[in-house]
N, C-alpha and C positions, 0 to 999 in steps of 0.2 A: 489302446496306446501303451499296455504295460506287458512287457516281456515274461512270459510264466516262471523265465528261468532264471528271472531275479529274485523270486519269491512271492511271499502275497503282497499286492498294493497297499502300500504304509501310508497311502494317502485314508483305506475308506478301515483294514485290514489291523487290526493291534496284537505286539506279542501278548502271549499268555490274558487272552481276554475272552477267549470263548467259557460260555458260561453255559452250561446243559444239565448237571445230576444236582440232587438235593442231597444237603445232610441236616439234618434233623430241621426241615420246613421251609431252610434257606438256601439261598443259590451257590452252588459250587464251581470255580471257576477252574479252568485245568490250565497244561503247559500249552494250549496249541493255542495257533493266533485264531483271535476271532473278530467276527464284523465289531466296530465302532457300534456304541449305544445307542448313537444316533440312527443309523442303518439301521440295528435294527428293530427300534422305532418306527421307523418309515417302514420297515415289510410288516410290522405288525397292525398298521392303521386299518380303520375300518369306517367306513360312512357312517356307522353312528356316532362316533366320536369327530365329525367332520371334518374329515381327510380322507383324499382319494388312493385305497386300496392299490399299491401298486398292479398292471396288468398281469407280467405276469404270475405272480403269485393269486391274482384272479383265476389266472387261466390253469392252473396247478390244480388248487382247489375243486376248479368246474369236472375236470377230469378225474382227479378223486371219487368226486360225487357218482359221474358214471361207471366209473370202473364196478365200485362197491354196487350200484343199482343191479351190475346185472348178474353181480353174486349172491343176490339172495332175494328171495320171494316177496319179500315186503321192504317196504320204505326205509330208508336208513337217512337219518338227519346226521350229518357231519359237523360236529362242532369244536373250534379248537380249547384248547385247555384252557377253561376259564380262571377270573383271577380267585373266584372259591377256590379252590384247592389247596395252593400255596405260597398266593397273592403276587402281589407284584412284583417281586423279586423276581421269578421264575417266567420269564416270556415264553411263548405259546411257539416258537420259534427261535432256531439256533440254528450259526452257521460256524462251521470251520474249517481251515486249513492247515494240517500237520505237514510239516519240512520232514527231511530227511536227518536237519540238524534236532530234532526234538530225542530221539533215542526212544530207549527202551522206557517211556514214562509212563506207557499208558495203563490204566488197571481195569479189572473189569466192574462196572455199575449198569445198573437199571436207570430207568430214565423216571418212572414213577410207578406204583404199584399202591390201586384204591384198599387194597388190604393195609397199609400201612400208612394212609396218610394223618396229618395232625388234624386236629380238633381244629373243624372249620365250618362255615356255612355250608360247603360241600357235604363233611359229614351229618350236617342237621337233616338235609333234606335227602341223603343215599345211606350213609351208614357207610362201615366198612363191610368190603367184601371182597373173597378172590377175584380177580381178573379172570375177564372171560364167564361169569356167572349168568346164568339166565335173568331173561329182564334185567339187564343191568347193565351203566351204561359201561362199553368195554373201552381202556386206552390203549390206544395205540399210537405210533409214532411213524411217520411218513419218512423214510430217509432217500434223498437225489443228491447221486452223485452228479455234478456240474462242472470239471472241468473239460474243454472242448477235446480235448484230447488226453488219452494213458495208456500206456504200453504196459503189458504183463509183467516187462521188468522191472519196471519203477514200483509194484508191489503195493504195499496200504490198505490190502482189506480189511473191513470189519470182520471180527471175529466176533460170534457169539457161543454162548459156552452154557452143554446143558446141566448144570451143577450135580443131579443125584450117577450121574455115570461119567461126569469128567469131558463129555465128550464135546471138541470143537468145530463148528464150522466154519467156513472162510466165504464170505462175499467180495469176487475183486468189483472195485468200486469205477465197472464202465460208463463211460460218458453216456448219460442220459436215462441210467436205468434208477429204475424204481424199488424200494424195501419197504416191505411194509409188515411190522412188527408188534405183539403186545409190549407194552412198555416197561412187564416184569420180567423179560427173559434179560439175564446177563448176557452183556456186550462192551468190545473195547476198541476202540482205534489204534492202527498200528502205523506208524510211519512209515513217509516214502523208503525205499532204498539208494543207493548212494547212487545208482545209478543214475535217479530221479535229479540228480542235479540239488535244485534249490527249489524246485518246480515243488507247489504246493499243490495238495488234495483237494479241492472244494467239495463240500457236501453242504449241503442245508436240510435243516431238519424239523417237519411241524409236527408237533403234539396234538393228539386230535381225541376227542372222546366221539364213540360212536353212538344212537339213539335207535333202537329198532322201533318202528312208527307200524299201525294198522294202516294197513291200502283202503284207500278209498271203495265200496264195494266188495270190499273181503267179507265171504260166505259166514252164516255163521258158523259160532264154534272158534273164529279166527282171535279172539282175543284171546283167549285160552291157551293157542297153539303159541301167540306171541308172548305168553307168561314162561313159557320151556325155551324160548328161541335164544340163541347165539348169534350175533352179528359176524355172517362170514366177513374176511379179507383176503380169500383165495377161491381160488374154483374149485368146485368138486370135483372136475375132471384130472386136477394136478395130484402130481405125489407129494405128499407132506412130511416135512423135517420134526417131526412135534417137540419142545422144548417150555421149561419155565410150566406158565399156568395150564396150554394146551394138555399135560398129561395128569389135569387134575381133574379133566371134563373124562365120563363116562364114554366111552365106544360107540352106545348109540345115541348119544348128543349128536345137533348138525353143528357142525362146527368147521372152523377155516380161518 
């Protein structure tokens, strides 16, 4: 019952309240609007904490799960970014909507990177370490774009940027599609274009750490093979954009 082309719903939607990079352990909030605290409360609930997980971000999840299953040989536990790392402040979950009125504000940031986090329970029990490390668990960050509709012209891809060569890509942000990203590669939100009216971006974004698990009945010798293993997030059959910590891993790591 709300018009896109009024902007985002001021009922659930606040200026300048999305909250997604860290500086130095705490939450950083940018210019774009974002869901109310309360919302996003309610997408982060979980049955242990005795509330009922919304569906679909059930159903998000479930599908996560299979995707990543059938990239890689062994078991992968999807967990979202627990509050070790860099507590409460930082939710495991971010949504936003950038206007056309926001400008040229956006900069480029990371979303988290286990090389550089603060002295945490996180750290007692993993340590620091690059991104994307064997045996280790890898961050990564889910981004869906969510509005029903966007035309090419209204513009607002993500851009991410491979630092030691300068070089940019652009994701335009189609309804319904999927990003799935390590959490150290630089990235920036651009606004709609004028053309876009008032019409906001929706995207929601989960933070997720990955877990490479032994299969059930894996031959021996498998624990060992799981000690060198990288948790893919793409298939081997795709051509890969390598940026951030991907060109830190060796040639003949499996890696995705």
């Amino acid at each position: 019952d709300w018009e896109p082309a009024r902007g985002p719903d001021r009922r659930v939607w606040h200026d300048r309240a999305f909250s997604d990079t860290t500086q130095h352990g705490a939450s950083h909030s940018g210019a774009s609007w974002g869901l109310s605290g309360e919302r996003i409360r309610a997408l982060c609930q979980t049955a242990n904490e005795g509330g009922a997980p919304p569906e679909a971000i059930v159903e998000l999840q479930s599908r996560l799960c299979e995707l990543l299953r059938h990239f890689n040989a062994v078991n992968v536990t999807v967990c979202r970014m627990p509050n070790a790392v860099f507590g409460e402040e930082v939710p495991p979950i971010a949504a936003n909507a950038p206007v056309f009125a926001d400008g040229d504000c956006y900069g480029w940031h990371i979303d988290a990177d286990p090389l550089l986090v603060p002295p945490s329970p996180w750290t007692d029990a993993f340590g620091r370490y690059p991104n994307r490390s064997p045996a280790k668990p890898r961050f990564v960050s889910a981004l869906v774009y969510l509005s029903p509709e966007w035309r090419p012209e209204w513009g607002a891809p993500t851009r991410f940027l491979d630092l030691p060569t300068s070089k940019v890509l652009e994701i335009a942000p189609t309804p319904g599609r999927l990003v799935l990203l390590d959490q150290d590669v630089s990235h920036a939100v651009t606004a709609p274009t004028a053309e876009a009216g008032g019409r906001p971006r929706y995207s929601l974004v989960l933070k997720l750490v990955l877990h490479a698990t032994e299969n059930a009945g894996q031959p021996s010798g498998g624990s060992e093979a799981l000690e060198q293993l990288v948790v893919r997030i793409s298939s081997p059959s795709w051509p890969e954009e390598k940026m951030g910590s991907a060109l830190q891993v060796p040639d003949n790591e499996v890696i995705g």
